[in-house]
FIVEXVO-971019 format. One record per atom (N, C-alpha, C): x, y, z; residue in three letters. Coordinates in steps of 0.001 Angstrom, whole numbers, plus 500000, padded with zeros to 6 digits. Example, Ala and Ser with C-alpha at 12.3 -4.5 7.8 and 13.67 -1.06 7.14 Angstrom:
<recs>
513190494310507800ALA
512300495500507800ALA
513200496700507800ALA
512850497750507080SER
513670498940507140SER
512900500030507870SER
</recs>
This chain:
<recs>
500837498840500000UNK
500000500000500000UNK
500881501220500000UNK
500465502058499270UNK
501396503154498719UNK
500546504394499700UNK
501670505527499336UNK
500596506869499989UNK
499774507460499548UNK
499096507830500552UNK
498105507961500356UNK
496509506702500362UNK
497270505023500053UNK
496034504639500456UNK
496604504084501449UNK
495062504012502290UNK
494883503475503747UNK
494898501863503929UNK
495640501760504573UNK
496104499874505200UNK
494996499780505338UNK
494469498372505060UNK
493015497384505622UNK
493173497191506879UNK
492938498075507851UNK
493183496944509531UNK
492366496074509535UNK
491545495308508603UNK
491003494235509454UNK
491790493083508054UNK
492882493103507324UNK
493605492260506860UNK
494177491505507608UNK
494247490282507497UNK
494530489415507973UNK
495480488451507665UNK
496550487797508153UNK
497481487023507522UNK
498662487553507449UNK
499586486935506904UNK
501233487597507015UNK
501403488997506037UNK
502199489475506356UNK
502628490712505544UNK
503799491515505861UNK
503990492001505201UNK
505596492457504827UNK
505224494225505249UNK
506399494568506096UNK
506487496194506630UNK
507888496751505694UNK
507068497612504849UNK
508139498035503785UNK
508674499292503620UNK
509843500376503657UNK
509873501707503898UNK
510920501715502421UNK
510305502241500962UNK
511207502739499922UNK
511088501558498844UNK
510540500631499441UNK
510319498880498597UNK
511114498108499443UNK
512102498973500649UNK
512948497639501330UNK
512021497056502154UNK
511868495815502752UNK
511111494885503273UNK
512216494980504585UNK
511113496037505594UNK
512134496266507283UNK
511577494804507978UNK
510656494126507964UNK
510201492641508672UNK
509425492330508216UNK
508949491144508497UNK
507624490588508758UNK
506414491399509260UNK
505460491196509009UNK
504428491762510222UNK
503259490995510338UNK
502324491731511347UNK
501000491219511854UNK
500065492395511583UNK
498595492631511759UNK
498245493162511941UNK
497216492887513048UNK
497109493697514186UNK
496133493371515151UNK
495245493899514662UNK
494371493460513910UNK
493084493349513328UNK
491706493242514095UNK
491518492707515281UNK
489966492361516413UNK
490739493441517621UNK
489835493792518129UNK
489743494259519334UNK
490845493795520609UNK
490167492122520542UNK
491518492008521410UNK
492771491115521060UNK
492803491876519859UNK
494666491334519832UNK
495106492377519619UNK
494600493794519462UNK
494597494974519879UNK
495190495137521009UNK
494339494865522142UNK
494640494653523307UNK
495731494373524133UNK
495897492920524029UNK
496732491812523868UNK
498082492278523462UNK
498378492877522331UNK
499383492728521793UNK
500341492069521756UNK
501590491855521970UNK
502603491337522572UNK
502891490872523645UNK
502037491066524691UNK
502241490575525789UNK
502023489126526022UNK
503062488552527180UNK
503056486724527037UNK
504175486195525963UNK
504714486920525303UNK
505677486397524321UNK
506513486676525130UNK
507918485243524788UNK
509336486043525018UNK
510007486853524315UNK
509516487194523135UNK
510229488003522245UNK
509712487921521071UNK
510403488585520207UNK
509376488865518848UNK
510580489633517953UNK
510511489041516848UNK
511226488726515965UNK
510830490023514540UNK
509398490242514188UNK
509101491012512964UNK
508315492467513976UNK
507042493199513152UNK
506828494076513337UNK
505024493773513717UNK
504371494213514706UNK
502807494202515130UNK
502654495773514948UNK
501731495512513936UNK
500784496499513461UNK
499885497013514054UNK
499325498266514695UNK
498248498049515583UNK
497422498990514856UNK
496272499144514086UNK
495540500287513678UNK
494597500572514411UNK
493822502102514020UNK
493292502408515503UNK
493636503037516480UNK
495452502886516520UNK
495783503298517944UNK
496674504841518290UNK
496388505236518875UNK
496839506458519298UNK
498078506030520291UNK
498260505206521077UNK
499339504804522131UNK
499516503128522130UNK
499971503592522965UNK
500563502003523575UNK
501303501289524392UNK
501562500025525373UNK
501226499716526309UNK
502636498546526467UNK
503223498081527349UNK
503974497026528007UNK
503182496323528940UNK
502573496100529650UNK
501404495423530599UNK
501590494360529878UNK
502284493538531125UNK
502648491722530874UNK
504124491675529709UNK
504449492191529440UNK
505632492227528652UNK
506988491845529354UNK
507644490853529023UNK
508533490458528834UNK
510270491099528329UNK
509731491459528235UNK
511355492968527038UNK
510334494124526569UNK
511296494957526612UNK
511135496518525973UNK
510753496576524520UNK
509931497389524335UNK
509077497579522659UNK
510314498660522195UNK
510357498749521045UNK
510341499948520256UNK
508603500461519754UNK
508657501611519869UNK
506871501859519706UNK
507227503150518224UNK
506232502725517377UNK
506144503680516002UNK
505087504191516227UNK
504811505810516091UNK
503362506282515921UNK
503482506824514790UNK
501943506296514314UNK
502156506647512487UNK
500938507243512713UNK
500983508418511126UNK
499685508981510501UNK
498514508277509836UNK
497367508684509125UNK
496962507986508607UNK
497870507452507435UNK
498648507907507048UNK
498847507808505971UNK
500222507133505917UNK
499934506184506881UNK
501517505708507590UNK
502913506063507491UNK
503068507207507762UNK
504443508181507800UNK
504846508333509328UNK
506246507694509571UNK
506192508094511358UNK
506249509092511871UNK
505464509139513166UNK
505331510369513546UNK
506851510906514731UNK
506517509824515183UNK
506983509761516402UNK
507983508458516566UNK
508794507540517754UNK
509272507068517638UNK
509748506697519273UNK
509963505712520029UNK
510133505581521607UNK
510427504666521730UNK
511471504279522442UNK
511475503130523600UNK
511005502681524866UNK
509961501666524850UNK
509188501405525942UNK
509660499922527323UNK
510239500620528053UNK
510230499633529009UNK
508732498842529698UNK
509045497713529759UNK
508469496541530543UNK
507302497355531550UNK
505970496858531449UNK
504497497620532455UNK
505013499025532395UNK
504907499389531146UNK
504924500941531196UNK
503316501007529914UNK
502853502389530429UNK
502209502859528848UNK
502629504352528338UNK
502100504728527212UNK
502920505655526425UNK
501919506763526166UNK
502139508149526526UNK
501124508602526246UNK
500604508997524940UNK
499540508939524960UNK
498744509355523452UNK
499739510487522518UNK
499274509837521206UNK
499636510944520225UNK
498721510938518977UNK
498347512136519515UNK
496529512595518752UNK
496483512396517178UNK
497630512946516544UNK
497333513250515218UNK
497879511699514865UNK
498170510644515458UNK
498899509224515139UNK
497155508383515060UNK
497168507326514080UNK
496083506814513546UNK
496981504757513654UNK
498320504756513372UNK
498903503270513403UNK
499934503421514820UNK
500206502218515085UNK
501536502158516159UNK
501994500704515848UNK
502989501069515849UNK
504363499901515146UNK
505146499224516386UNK
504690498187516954UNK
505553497444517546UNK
506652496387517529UNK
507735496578517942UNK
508673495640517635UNK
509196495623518985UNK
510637494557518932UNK
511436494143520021UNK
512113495459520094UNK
512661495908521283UNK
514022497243521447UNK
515050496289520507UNK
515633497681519743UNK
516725497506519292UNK
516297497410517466UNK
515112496846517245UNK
514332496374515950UNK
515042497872515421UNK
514369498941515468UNK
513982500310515098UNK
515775500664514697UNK
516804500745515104UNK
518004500916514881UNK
518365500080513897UNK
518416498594514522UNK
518856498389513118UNK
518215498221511536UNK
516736498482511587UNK
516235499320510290UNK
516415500927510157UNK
517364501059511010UNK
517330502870510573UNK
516006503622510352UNK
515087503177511535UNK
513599503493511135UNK
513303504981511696UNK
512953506093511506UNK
512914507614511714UNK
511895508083511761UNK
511217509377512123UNK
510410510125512033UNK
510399510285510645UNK
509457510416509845UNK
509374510987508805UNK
509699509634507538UNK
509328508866507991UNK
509721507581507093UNK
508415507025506581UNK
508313506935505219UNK
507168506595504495UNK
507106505105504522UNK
506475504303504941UNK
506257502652505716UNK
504663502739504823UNK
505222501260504341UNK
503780500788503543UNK
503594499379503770UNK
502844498644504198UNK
502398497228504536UNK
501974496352503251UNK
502297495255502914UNK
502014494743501410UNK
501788492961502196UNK
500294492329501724UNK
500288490826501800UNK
501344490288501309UNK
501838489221502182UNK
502936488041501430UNK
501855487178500662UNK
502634487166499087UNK
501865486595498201UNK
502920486023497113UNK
</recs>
């Protein structure tokens, strides 16, 4: 999905998190309510990128390791960008519509930034 169009949050199935055509991971999309929720928590770790649409913030509650947290526009461009320690939450960021979760450390070594045009594409 290019700019300007809007990710399906209720897509379902594997998919690729892409910034320029490079393929930065794997991803998910939390698609229902509660894997929304849920997110990451209960895993020991996590390997690609959880998609969360919908979301303005986001959360460590039950987490295991530190997030890197993405807040994106609608138009999935990052807004913002944080490291979240373990039962922490993050406060809101209004004009953010996606939030990009990964393991700490994910976000560095994709050189992932404010201002980075990120487009989600089905593995097909």
């Amino acid at each position: 999905m290019s700019k300007g169009e809007q990710a399906n949050p209720a897509h379902e199935g594997p998919m690729w998190l892409l910034r320029g055509g490079e393929v930065l991971a794997a991803a998910e999309v939390a698609a229902t309510h509660s894997a929304r929720l849920r997110g990451l928590a209960g895993r020991r770790g996590y390997e690609g990128a959880l998609c969360v649409p919908r979301a303005r913030m986001a959360h460590t509650l039950g987490m295991r390791f530190a997030l890197d947290v993405a807040f994106l526009d609608a138009d999935l461009v990052v807004v913002d960008t944080v490291r979240v320690a373990p039962w922490r939450v993050t406060r809101p960021r209004l004009s953010c519509r996606w939030v990009v979760q990964a393991e700490a450390g994910a976000f560095e070594r994709w050189r992932l930034r404010p201002g980075d045009q990120l487009e989600l594409h089905s593995v097909s």
